[in-house]
N, C-alpha and C positions, 0 to 999 in steps of 0.2 A: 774200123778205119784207122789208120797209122797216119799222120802228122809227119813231117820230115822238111825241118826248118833249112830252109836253104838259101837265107838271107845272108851277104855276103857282108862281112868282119865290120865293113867300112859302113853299112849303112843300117847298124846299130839301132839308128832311131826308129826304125820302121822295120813292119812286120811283115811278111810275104809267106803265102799256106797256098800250094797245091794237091788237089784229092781229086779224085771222082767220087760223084754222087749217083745214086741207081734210081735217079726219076729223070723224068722226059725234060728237057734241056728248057720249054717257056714253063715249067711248075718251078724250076729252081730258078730263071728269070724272075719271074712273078715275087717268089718268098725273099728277091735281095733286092728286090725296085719299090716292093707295096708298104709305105711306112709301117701303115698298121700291120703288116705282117712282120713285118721287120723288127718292129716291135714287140711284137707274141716273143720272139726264139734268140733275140740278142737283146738290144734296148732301145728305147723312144729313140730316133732321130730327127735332128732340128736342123731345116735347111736344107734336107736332103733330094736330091735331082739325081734321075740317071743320066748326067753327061759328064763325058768323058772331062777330067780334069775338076768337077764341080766340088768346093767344100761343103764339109754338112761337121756335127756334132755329134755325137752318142751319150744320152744323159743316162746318168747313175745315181741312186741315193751316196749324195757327199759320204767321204771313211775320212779318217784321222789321217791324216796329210797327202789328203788329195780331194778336190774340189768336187769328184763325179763326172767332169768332161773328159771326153776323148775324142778331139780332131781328127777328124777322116777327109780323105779325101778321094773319090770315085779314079 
């Protein structure tokens, strides 16, 4: 799989990843809406909802100058 950031100069703060995946379209639904699976292959999510606009968290063991959160937003 090749990555090809094509997030535009100005919106820096945020990250944007297009790919294809080679599974049936509700197995890859399923692995990015089911927390606990969500959890298996990225990390715990807190707060998280599949609707459109919804905020949620991604927790990580705290590192030396950063807390372990990361804001998402659906």
């Amino acid at each position: 799989m090749t990555l090809i950031d094509q997030t535009a100069p100005a919106q820096s703060a945020a990250l944007s990843f297009e790919f294809d995946l080679g599974h049936a379209p509700a197995k890859v639904w399923r692995a990015l809406t089911d927390p606990a699976l969500l959890a298996q292959w990225l990390l715990p999510a807190v707060g998280f909802a599949p609707e459109p606009g919804a905020a949620f968290t991604l927790v990580a063991p705290p590192q030396e100058g950063w807390d372990g959160t990361v804001d998402c937003r659906v």
